[in-house]
C-alpha positions in Angstrom: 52.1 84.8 -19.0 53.0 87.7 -17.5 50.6 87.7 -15.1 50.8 84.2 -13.8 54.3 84.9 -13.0 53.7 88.1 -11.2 50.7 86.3 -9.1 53.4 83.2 -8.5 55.4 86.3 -7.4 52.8 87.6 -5.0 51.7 84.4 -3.7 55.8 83.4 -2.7 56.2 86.8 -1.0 53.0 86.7 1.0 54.3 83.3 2.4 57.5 84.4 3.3 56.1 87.2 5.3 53.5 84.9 6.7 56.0 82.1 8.1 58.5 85.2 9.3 55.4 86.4 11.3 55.0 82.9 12.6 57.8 82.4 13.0 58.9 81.1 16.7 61.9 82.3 19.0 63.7 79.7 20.8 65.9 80.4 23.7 69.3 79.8 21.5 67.8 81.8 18.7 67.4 84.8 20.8 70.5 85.0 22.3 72.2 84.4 18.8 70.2 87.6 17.6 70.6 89.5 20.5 74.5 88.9 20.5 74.7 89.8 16.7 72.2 93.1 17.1 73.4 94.5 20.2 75.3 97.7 20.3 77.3 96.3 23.1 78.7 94.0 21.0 79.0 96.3 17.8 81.3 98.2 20.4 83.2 96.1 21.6 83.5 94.6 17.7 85.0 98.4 16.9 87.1 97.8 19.6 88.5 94.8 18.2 89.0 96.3 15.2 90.6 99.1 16.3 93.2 97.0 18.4 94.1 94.9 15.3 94.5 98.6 13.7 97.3 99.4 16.5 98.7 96.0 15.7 98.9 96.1 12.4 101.1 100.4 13.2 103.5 98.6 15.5 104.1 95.9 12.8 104.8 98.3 10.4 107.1 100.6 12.5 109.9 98.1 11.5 110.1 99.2 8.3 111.6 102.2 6.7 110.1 105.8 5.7 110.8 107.2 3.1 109.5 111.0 2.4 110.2 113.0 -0.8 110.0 116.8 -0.8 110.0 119.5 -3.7 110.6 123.1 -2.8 110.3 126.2 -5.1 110.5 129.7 -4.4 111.8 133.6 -5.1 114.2 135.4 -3.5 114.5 139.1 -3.8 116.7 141.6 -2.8 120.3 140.2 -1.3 120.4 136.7 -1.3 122.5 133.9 -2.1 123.3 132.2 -5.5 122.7 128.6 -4.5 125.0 127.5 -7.2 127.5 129.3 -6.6 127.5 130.6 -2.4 127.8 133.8 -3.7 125.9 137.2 -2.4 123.8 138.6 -5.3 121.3 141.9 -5.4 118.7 140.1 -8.1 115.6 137.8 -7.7 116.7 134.5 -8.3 114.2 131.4 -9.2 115.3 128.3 -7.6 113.6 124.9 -6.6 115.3 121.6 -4.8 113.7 118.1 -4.6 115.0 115.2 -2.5 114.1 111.8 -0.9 114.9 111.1 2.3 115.1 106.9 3.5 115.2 106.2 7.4 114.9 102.5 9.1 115.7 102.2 12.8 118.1 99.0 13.1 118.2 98.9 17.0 116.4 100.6 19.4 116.5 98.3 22.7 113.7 96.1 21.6 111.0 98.5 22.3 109.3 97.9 18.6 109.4 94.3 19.2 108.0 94.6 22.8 105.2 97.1 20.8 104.4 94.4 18.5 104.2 91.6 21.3 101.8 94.2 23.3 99.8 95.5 20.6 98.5 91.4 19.8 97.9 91.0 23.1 95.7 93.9 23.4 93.6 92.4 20.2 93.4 89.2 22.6 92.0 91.9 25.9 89.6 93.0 23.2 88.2 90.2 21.9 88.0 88.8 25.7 86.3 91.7 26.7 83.7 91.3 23.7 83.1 87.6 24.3 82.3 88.5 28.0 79.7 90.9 26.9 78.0 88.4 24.6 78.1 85.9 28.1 76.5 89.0 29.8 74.0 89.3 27.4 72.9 85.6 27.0 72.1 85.3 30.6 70.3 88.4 30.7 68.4 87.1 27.6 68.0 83.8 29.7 66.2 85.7 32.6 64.0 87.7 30.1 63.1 84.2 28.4 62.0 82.6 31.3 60.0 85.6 32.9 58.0 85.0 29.7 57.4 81.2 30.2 57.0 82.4 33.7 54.4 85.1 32.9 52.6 82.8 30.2 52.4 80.3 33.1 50.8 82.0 35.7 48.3 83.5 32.8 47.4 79.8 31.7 46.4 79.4 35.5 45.0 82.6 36.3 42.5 81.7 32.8 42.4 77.8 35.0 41.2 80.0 37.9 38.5 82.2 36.6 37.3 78.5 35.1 37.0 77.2 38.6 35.0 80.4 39.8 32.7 80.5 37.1 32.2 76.3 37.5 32.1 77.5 41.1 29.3 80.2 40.2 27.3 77.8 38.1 27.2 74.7 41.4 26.1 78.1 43.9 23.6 79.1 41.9 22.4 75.2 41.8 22.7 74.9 45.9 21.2 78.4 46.2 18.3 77.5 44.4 17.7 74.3 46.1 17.8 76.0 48.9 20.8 74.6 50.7 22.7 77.6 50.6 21.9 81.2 51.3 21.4 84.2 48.4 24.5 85.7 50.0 27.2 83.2 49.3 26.7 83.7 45.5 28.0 87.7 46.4 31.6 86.3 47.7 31.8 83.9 44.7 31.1 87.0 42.3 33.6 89.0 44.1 36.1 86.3 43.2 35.2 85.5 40.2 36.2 89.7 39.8 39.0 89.5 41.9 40.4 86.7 38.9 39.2 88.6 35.9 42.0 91.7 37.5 44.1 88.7 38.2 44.5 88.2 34.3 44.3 91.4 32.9 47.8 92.4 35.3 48.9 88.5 34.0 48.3 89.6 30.3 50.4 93.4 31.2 53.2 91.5 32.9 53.4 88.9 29.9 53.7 92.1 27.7 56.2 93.6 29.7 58.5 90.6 29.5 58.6 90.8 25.7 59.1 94.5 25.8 62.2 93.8 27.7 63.3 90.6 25.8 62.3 92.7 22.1 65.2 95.6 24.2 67.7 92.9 25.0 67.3 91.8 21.2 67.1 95.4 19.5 63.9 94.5 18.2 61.5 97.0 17.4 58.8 97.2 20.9 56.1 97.1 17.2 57.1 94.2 15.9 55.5 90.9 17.0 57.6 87.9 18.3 56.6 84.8 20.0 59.1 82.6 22.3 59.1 78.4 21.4 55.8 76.8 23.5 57.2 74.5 25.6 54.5 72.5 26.8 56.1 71.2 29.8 59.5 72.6 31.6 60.4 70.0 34.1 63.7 70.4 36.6 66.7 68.5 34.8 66.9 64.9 36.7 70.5 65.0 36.9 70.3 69.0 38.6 72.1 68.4 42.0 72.9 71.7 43.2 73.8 70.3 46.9 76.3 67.5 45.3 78.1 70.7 43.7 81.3 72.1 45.1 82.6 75.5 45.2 85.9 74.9 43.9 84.8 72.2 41.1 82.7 75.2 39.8 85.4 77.9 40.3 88.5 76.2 38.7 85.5 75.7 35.7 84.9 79.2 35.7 88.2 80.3 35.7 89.3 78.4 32.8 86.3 79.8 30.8 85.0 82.9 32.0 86.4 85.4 29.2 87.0 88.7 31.8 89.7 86.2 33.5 91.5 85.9 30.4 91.4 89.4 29.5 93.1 89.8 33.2 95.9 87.5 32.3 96.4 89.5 29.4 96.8 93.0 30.6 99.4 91.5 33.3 101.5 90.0 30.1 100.9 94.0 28.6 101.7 95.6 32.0 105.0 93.5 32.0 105.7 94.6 28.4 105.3 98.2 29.4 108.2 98.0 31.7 110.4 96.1 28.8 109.4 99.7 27.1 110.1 101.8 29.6 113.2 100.7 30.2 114.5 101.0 26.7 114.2 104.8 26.8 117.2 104.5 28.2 119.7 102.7 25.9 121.0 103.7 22.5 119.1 104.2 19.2 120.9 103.5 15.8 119.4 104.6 12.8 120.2 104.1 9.1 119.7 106.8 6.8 119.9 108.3 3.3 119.1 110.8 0.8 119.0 111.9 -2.7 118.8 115.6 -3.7 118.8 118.1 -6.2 118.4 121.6 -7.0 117.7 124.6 -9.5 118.7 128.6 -9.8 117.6 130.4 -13.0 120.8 132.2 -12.6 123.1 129.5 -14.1 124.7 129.8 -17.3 125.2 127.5 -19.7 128.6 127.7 -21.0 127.9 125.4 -23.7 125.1 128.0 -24.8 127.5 131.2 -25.8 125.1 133.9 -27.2 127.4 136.7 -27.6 131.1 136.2 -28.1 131.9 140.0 -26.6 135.5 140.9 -26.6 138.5 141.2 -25.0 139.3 144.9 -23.3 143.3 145.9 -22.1 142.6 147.5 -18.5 145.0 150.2 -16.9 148.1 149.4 -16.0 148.7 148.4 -12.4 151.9 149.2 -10.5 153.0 146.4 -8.7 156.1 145.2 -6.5 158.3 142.3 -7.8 161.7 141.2 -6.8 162.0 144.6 -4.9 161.7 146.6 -8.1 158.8 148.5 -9.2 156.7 147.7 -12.3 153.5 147.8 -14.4 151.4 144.7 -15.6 148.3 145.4 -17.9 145.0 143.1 -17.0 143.0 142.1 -19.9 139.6 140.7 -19.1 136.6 139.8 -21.7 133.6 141.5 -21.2 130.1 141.6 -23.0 130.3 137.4 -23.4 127.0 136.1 -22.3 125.7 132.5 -22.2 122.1 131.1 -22.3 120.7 129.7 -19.0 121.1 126.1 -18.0 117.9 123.8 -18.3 116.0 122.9 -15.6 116.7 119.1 -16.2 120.3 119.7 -16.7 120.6 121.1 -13.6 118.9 118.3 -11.4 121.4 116.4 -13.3 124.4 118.3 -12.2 123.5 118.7 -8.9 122.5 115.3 -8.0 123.9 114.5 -4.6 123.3 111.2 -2.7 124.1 110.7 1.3 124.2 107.3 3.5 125.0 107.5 7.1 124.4 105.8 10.3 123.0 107.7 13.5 123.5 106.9 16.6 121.5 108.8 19.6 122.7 107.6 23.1 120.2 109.2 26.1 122.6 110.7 28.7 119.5 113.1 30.6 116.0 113.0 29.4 114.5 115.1 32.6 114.3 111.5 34.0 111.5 110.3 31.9 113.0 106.7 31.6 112.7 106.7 35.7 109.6 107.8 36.0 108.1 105.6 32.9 109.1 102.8 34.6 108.2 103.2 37.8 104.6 104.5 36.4 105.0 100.9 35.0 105.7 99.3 37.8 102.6 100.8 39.5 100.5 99.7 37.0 101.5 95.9 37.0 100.4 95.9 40.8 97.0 97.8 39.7 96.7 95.6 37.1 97.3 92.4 39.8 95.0 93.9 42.6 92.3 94.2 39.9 92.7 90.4 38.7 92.8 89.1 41.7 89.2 91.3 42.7 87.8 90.1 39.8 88.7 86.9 40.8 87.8 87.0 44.4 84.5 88.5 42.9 83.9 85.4 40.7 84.0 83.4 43.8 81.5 84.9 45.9 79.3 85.3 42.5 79.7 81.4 42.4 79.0 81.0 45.9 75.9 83.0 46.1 74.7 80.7 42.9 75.3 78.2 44.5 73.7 78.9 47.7 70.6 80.6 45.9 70.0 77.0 43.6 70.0 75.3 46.9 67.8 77.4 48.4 65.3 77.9 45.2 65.7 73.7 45.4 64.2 73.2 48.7 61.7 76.4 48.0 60.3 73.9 45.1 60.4 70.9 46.8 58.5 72.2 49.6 56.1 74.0 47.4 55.3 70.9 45.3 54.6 69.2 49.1 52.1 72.4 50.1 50.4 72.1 46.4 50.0 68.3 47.0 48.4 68.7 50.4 46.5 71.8 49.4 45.2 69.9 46.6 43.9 67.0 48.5 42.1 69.4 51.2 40.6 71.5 48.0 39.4 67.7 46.6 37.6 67.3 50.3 36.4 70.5 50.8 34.5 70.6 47.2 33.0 67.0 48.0 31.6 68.4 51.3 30.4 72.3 49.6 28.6 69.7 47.0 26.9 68.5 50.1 26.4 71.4 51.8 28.5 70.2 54.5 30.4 73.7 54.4 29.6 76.6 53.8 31.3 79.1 50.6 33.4 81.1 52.8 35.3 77.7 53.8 35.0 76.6 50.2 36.3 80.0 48.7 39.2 80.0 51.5 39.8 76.4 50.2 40.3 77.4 46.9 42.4 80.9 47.6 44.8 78.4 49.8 45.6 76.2 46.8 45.6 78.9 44.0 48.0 80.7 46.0 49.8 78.1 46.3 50.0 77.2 43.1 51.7 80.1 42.5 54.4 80.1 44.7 55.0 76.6 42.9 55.5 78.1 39.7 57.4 81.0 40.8 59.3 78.5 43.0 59.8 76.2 39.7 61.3 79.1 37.5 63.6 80.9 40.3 65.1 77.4 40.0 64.9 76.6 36.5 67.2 80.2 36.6 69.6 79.3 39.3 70.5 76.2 37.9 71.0 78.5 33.9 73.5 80.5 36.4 75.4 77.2 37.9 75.6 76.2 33.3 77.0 79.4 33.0 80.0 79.6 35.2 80.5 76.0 33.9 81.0 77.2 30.4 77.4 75.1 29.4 75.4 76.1 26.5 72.0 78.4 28.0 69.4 76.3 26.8 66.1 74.7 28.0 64.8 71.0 27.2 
């Protein structure tokens, strides 16, 4: 029994692995594990974290502290009695405890403007974050279709060498039926060499691509991952890039793009920092209190007599009354000694309890209010001028897009029209080689025309598959290929 289940065992875990192995990457996938795995993100997700951290301090600072403190020491030599403010020549044991409660009622709003700022730098953060997910998805875009690009031109550098060798095979054939000289079959071997290199730098290019898409997805450059087989990637029907304006685009972009609404946000914080600033300058009230207690081995406990001693007549003392000279005799009680108080006792007789307002009005602070809100000041305009960069930035980004899917439009269209032609002359000049009509040179040249050409297509095709991704992108579309 044991062993079937442990070969059941075996059997599901081998399967797993298998289908994980096989298992296929699309374009969304990827970017979903590249934005979870990348450090970039991790970062910026500390960063986050960290902001809601400082939010959560200036929330708090509205509350009150409260400390407690315990002190305990010796004194030697002359010192003073605590209990008693006295100057003594012994070591005295004492200790003191207390708690001290403090909550600020008014402080010219600056807490309040803290709270208001520190949220709004959780907002910058998170802003920041999702703009470096963006980032990433179109580079993980570009990386995906370098692959369909690379795995492309592989397929028709593989279509190529086909051709040669089919090419080989009908030379060899016109060669020995003597319509076409031993020579020719030397150029078609030096193409059919020429596309043999062709797809072993196709095959180091594909694996290139992966490398960087396995980077851009913190995948280990060991393990084995293979992008969704699209059989055919065609242009979308409704892509238009010349009925696209720039400001259609831009207002898009500026409502979505994530690094504009991080600007907006640190001009709301630079504003706050003034409200800040300025309130170094007004009043502060503070409510405060405080329980204490304390302790001296030298107290006596008078409710504690150990030895009753006894009463002793002293000298007689002249003294001076009603302008007539006289004597009066002191009698004072000596050798009476009490026990010490406890320490419990004590804390109980010395408890003390204070409650008080504060008030601390800023006449002359080496003009820090000035100067904080001026530094302020400066730093709303920095904060503007970089907004509006960032801004004037995204526009020419946009424009050059734009431009560049126009541009990579017409390169396709026209390269489609210089396959199509090429195609039909390669047709002719293979009918007329069959024939011996012409001769391998014209035929070879016939076929280098349209392979090249071929290629420029499907670089043509991908530059604007790419351009168009970039135009979805500042439009706040989903990156995705159909």
């Amino acid at each position: 029994m044991f062993l079937k289940q442990f070969t059941t065992l075996l059997i599901c875990v081998f399967f797993v692995q298998f289908s994980f192995s096989q298992k296929t990457w699309s374009l969304t996938k990827c970017i979903q594990y590249a934005q979870q795995n990348s450090l970039s993100v991790k970062q910026g997700q500390n960063q986050i974290e960290q902001a809601q951290l400082s939010a959560q301090e200036a929330k708090f600072s509205r509350y009150p502290t409260v400390n407690s403190s315990l002190r305990g020491g010796v004194n030697f030599g002359r010192t003073i009695d605590p209990t008693t403010n006295s100057f003594i020549q012994e070591t005295v044991v004492t200790s003191s405890l207390g708690v001290d409660a403090g909550v600020i009622l008014y402080n010219g709003g600056r807490i309040r403007n803290q709270i208001k700022q520190s949220q709004i730098n959780v907002d910058i953060a998170e802003a920041d974050n999702e703009q470096i997910k963006n980032d990433l998805a179109l580079s993980v875009a570009a990386a995906y279709l370098q692959i369909l690009l690379d795995q492309e031109q592989l397929v028709n550098a593989n279509n190529r060498l086909v051709q040669t060798q089919a090419q080989l095979t009908q030379t060899d054939r016109l060669i020995r039926a003597g319509t076409l000289p031993e020579a020719d079959r030397l150029e078609i071997q030096a193409n059919l060499a020429l596309d043999e290199q062709n797809i072993v730098a196709q095959q180091n290019a594909l694996e290139i691509s992966y490398l960087n898409l396995k980077n851009l997805m913190q995948i280990n450059p060991d393990e084995e991952i293979t992008i969704e087989k699209i059989d055919e990637i065609d242009i979308p029907v409704n892509a238009n890039p010349d009925g696209v304006a720039l400001t259609q685009i831009y207002n898009r972009a500026i409502a979505n793009q994530p690094f504009i609404k991080a600007d907006q946000a640190r001009l709301s914080s630079a504003d706050l920092d003034t409200e800040i600033a300025e309130s170094l300058g007004l009043p502060v009230i503070t409510l405060f209190g405080n329980i204490n207690s304390f302790y001296s081995n030298k107290v006596p406990d008078i409710n504690d007599v150990i030895d009753e001693g006894e009463f002793i007549d002293g000298p007689p003392q002249p003294i001076l009354l009603n302008g007539m000279r006289n004597e009066i005799q002191f009698t004072q009680l000596v050798g009476r000694t009490f026990g010490k108080r406890g320490y419990f006792n004590q804390l109980n007789d010395n408890f003390g309890q204070s409650l008080g307002l504060n008030v601390s009005i800023p006449i002359y602070n080496q003009a820090r209010t000035r100067l904080a809100k001026e530094r302020a000041q400066l730093n709303i305009l920095n904060t503007q001028i970089a907004a509006q960069q960032n801004k004037q930035q995204l526009k020419v980004d946009i424009q050059r897009a734009i431009a560049n899917a126009r541009a990579n439009k017409k390169q396709f269209e026209a390269s489609e029209k210089t396959v199509s032609a090429l195609d039909l002359a390669y047709v002719n000049t293979e009918k007329r080689y069959k024939l011996g009509a012409v001769n391998t040179f014209e035929y070879t040249t016939a076929k280098n025309n349209l392979d090249q050409a071929t290629i420029d297509l499907i670089i043509a095709k991908y530059n604007y598959l790419y351009s168009l991704q970039i135009l979805d992108f500042y439009q706040g579309k989903r990156l995705e290929l159909k």
